[in-house]
PLY file of the C-alpha trace (Angstrom):
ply
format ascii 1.0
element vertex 210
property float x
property float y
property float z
element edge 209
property int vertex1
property int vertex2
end_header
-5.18 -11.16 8.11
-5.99 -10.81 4.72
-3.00 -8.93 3.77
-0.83 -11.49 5.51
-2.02 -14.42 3.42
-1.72 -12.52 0.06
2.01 -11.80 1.36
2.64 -14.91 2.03
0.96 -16.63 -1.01
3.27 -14.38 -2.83
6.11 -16.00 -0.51
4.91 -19.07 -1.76
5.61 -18.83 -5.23
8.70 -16.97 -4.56
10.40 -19.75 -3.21
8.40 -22.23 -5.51
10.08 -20.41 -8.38
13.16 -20.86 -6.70
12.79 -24.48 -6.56
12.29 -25.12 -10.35
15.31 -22.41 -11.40
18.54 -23.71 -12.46
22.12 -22.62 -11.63
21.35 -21.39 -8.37
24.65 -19.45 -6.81
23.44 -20.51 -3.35
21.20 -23.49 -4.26
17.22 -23.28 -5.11
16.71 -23.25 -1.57
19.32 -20.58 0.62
17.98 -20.50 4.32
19.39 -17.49 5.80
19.96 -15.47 9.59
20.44 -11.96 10.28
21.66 -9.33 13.41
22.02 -5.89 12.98
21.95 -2.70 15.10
20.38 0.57 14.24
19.77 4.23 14.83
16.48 6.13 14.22
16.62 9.71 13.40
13.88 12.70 13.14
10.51 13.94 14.31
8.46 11.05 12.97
7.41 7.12 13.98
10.51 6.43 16.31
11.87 7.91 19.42
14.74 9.38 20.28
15.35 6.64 22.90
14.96 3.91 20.77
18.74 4.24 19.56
20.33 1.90 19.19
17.94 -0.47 17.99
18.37 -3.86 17.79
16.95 -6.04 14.25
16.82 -9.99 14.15
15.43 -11.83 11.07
15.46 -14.74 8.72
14.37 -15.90 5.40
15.14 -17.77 2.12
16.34 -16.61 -0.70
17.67 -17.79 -4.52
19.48 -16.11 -6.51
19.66 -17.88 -9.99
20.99 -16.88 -13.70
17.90 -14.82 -14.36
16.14 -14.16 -10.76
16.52 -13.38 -7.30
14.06 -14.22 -5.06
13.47 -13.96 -1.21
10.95 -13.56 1.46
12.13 -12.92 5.38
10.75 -12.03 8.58
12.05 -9.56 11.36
11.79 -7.96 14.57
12.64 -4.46 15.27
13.61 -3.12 18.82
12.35 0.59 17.98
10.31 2.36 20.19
7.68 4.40 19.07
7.47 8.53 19.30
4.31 8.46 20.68
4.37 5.94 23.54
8.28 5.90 23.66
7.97 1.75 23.73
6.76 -0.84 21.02
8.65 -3.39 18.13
7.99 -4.34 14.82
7.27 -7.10 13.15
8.00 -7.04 9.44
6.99 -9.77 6.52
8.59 -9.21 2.92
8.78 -11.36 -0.35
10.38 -10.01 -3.14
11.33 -11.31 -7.08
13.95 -9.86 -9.22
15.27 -10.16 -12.81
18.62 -10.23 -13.65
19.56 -8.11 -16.38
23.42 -8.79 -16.58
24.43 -7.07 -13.13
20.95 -5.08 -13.29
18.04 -5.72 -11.41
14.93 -4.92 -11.51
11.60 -6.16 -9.86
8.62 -6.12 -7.42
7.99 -7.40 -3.77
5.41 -6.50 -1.19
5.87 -5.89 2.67
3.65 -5.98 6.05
4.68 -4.82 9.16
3.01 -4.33 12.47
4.16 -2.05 15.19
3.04 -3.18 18.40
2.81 -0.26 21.10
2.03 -0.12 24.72
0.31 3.50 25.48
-0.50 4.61 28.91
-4.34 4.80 29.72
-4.43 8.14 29.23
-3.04 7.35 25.53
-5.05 4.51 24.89
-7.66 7.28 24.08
-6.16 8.88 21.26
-3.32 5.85 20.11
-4.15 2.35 18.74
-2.29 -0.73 20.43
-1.07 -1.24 16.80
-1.19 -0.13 13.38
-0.71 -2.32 10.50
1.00 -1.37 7.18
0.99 -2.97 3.82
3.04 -1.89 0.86
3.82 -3.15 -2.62
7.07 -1.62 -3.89
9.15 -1.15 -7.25
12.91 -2.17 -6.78
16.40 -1.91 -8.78
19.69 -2.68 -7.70
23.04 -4.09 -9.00
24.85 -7.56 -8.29
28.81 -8.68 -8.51
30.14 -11.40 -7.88
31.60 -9.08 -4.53
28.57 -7.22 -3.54
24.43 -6.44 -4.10
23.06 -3.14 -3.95
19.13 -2.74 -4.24
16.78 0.44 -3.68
13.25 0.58 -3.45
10.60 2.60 -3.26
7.01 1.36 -1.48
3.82 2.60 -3.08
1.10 3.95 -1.06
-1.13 1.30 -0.30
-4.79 1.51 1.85
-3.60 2.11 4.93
-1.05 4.53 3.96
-0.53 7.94 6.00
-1.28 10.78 3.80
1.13 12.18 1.71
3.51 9.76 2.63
6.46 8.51 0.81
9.15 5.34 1.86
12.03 4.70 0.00
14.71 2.12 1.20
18.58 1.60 -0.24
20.35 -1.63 1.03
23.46 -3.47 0.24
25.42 -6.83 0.93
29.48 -7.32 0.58
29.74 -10.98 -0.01
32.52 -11.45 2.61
32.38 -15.35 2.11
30.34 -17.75 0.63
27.71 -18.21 3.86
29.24 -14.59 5.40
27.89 -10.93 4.38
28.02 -7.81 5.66
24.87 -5.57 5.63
24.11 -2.13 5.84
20.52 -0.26 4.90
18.76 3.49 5.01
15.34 4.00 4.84
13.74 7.12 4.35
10.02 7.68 5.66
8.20 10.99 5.54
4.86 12.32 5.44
2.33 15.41 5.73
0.44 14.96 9.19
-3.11 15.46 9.24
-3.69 19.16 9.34
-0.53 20.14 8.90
1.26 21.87 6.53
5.22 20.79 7.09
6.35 17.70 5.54
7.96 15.11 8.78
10.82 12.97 8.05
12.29 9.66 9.60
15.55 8.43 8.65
16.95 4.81 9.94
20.29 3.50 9.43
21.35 0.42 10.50
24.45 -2.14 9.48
24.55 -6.11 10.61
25.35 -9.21 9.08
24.29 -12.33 7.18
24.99 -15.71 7.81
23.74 -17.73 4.58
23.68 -21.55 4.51
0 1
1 2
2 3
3 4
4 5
5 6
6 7
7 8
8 9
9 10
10 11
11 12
12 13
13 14
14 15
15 16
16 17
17 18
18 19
19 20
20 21
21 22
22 23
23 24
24 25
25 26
26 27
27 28
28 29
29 30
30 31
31 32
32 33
33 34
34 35
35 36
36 37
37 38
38 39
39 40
40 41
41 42
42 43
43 44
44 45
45 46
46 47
47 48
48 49
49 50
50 51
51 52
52 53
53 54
54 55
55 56
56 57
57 58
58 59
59 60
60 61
61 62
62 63
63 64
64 65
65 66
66 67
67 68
68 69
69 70
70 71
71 72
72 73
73 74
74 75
75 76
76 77
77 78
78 79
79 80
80 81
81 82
82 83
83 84
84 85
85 86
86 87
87 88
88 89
89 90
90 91
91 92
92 93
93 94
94 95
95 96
96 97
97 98
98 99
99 100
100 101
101 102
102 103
103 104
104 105
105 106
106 107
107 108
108 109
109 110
110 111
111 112
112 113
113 114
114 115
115 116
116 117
117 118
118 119
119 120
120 121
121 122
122 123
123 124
124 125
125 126
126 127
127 128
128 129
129 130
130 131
131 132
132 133
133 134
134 135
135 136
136 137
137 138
138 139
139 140
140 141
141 142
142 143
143 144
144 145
145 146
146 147
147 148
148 149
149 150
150 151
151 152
152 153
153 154
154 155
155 156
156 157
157 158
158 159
159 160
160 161
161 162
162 163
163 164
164 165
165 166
166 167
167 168
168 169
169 170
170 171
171 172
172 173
173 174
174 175
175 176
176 177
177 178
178 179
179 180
180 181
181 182
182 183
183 184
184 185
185 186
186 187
187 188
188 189
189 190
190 191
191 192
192 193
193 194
194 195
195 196
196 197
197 198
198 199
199 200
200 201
201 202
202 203
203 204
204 205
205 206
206 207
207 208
208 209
C-alpha cells in the first residue's frame, strides 16, 4: 500500500508537470485508451495457455518541447505457470527529457498478479505477489513514430538474480490514432538452481489518444 501511494504521488507530479509545460503536442492534459493482444513465451511466470492474452489500459500523458510524461493503468489476461489462471494489474508513471529526438528518463512501476491456486497449492503459492520496480529508460521520437526501452532495477521484492528489460514503440497513425507494439524480456535464477529461466511477451494493440 505503501508502494502504491509513492507510485502514485509520483503520478501526481507527473501530470502536475504536465499542466504547467508549454507547447504541448497533445495538450498539457492527453487522456488516453488502449487494446492489445499478446503471446507469452518460455518456462517462467506465464503459461502456455495463457496465449493469446488479452491487455486493456488507460492513462494520461504530455508530451511537451522538453518532456514527456505519463502514468497508466492496465489489466493483463495472462495466466500464471503455476496455477495456469490469474491477471495483472499494472500501475506506471514515467518522465522523460527530450534531447532533440532523444530521450532519456526515469519512471517506476507496480503490478500485482492475482492467482487462484487449488487447495493443494495454496500450501506452497501465495494468492498474489506484488512487484515494484524503478527503471532507467531511452528512446527516440519523430514526428511519425516513438520508440522507448527500458530496463527495471531490482527493487525489494525482486526474484533473485532477476533481470526485466522492456522495448516499446508507437506509429503515430493520426493525431488521436496509434499503433502499438511491445517485448518484454523477464528472466531469472530460481532459488536453488543453477540455469538461468526466461519469459518473453510480445504483444501489438492500439491507442486511441484524445
Amino acid at each position: 500500500m505503501k508502494r502504491f501511494a509513492l507510485l502514485f504521488a509520483v503520478a501526481a507530479i507527473v501530470l502536475t508537470l504536465g499542466t504547467v509545460t508549454a507547447s504541448a503536442q497533445n495538450g498539457a492534459f492527453a487522456p488516453y485508451v488502449t487494446a492489445g493482444v499478446g503471446v507469452q513465451g518460455g518456462a517462467l511466470n506465464y503459461a502456455a495457455k495463457t496465449n493469446p492474452n488479452f491487455v486493456l489500459g488507460g492513462g494520461i500523458e504530455s508530451s511537451t518541447k522538453h518532456f514527456l510524461l505519463d502514468a497508466n493503468a492496465t489489466y493483463n489476461t495472462a495466466n500464471n505457470v503455476v496455477t495456469s489462471n490469474g491477471y495483472t494489474v499494472k500501475a506506471d508513471a514515467s518522465a522523460y527529457y527530450k534531447l532533440g529526438h532523444l530521450l532519456a528518463g526515469v519512471g517506476v512501476n507496480e503490478s500485482i498478479n492475482n492467482l487462484t491456486p487449488t487447495v493443494a497449492q495454496l500450501k506452497k503459492v501465495a494468492t498474489s505477489y506484488q512487484g515494484f520496480h524503478p527503471y532507467v529508460g531511452v528512446g527516440w521520437q519523430t514526428t511519425k513514430f516513438r520508440a522507448e526501452a527500458t530496463y527495471l532495477l531490482p527493487a525489494k521484492d525482486a526474484l533473485v538474480n532477476e533481470r526485466i528489460g522492456n522495448v516499446g514503440g508507437e506509429v503515430f497513425v493520426t493525431k488521436h490514432v496509434r499503433a502499438t507494439s511491445n517485448v518484454l524480456l523477464d528472466s531469472t535464477i530460481p532459488t536453488g538452481g543453477t540455469t538461468r529461466q526466461l519469459a518473453v511477451g510480445a504483444s501489438a494493440g492500439v491507442k486511441f489518444v484524445l
